[in-house]
C-alpha positions as CSV (number, residue, x, y, z in Angstrom):
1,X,-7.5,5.4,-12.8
2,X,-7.3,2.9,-10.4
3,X,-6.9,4.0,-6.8
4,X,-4.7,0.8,-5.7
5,X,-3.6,-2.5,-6.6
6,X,-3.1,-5.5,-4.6
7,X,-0.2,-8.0,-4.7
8,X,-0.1,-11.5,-3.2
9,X,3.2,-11.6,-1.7
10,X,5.2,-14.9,-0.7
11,X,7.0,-14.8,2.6
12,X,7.2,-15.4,5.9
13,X,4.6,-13.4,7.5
14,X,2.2,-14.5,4.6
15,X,0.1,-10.8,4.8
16,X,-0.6,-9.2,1.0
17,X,-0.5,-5.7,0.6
18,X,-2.3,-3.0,-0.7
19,X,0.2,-0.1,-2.8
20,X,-2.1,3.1,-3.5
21,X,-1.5,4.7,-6.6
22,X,-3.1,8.1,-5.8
23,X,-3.3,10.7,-3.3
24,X,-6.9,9.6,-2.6
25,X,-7.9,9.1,1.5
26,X,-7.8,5.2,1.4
27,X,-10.4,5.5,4.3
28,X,-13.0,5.3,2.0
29,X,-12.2,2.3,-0.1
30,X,-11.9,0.1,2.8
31,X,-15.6,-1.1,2.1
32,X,-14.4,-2.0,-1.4
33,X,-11.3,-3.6,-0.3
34,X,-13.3,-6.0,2.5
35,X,-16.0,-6.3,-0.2
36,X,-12.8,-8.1,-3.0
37,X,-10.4,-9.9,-0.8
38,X,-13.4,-10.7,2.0
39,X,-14.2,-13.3,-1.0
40,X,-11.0,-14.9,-1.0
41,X,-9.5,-14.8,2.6
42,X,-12.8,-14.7,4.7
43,X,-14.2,-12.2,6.9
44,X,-11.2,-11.8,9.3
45,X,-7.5,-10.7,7.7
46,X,-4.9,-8.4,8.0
47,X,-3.5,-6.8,5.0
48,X,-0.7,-3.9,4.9
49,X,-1.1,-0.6,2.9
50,X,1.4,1.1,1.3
51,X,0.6,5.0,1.0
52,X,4.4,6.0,0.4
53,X,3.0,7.8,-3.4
54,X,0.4,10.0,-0.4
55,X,2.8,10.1,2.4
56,X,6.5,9.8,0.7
57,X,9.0,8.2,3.0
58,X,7.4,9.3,6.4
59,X,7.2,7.7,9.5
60,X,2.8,6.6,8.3
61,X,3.9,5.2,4.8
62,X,2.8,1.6,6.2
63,X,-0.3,0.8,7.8
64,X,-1.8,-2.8,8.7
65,X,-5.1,-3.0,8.1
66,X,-7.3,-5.9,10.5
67,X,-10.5,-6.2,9.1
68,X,-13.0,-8.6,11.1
69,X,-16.4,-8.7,9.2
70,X,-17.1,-5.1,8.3
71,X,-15.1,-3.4,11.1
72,X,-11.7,-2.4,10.2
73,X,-8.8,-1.7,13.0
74,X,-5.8,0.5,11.6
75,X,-2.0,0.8,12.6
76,X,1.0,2.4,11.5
77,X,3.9,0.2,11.2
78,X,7.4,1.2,11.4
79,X,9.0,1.0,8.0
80,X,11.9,-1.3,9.4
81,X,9.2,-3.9,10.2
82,X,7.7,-4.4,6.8
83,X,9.3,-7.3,4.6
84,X,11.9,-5.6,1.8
85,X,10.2,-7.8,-0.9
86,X,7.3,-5.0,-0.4
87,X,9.2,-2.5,-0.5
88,X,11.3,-3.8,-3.6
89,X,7.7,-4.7,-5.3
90,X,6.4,-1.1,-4.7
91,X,9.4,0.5,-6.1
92,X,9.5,-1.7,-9.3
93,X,5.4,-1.1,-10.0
94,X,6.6,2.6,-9.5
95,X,9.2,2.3,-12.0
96,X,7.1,0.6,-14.6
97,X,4.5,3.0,-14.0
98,X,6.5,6.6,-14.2
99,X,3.8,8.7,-14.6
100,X,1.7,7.9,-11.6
101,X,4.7,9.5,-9.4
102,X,5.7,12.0,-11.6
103,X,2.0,13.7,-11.4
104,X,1.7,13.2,-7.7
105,X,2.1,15.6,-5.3
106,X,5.3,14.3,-3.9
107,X,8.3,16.4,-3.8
108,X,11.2,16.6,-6.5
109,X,13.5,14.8,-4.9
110,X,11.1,11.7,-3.2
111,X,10.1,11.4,-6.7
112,X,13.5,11.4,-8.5
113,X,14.2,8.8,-5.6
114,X,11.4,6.6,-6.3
115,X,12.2,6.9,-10.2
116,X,15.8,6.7,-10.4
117,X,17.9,4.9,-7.1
């Protein structure tokens, strides 16, 4: 199993994200996330992580990620601040994919959120 997929999103801040798909510390795939988009977007971009199937809905679900050559800077973001076509994209790839949130460690009733509002 994959521990995230990336999505190109269209809008107006023009930054893809990352949506992790296990409870897995991301910290240690940022080498192998430089190493694949560093190809296509150079050595310096930002990108934004999604950890809500690690975190659930708290206030760290979002990170932005600024890598510049190997070095990687990382910030929470507040939830408000991050487009709704991510959030909308996260929950559909959630709903398409039912089993990846119904064997994570989230609670009942974040899952039964994710799965079924």
């Amino acid at each position: 199993m994959r521990n995230y997929e990336y999505f190109k999103i269209n809008n107006e801040t023009n930054i893809d994200y990352i949506l992790a798909t296990s409870s897995e510390d991301m910290y240690f795939l940022y080498d192998e996330i430089y190493d694949k988009l560093s190809k296509e977007k150079g050595s310096r971009f930002e990108i934004i992580m999604d950890l809500v199937i690690r975190n659930g809905f708290t206030f760290n679900r979002f990170i932005l990620l600024e890598f510049n050559e190997n070095k990687v800077k990382s910030s929470i973001l507040n939830p408000r601040e991050v487009p709704e076509d991510i959030k909308k994209k996260t929950k559909s790839y959630f709903q398409n994919n039912r089993y990846l949130v119904l064997e994570s460690t989230l609670s009942k009733s974040i899952k039964d959120f994710i799965l079924f509002s």
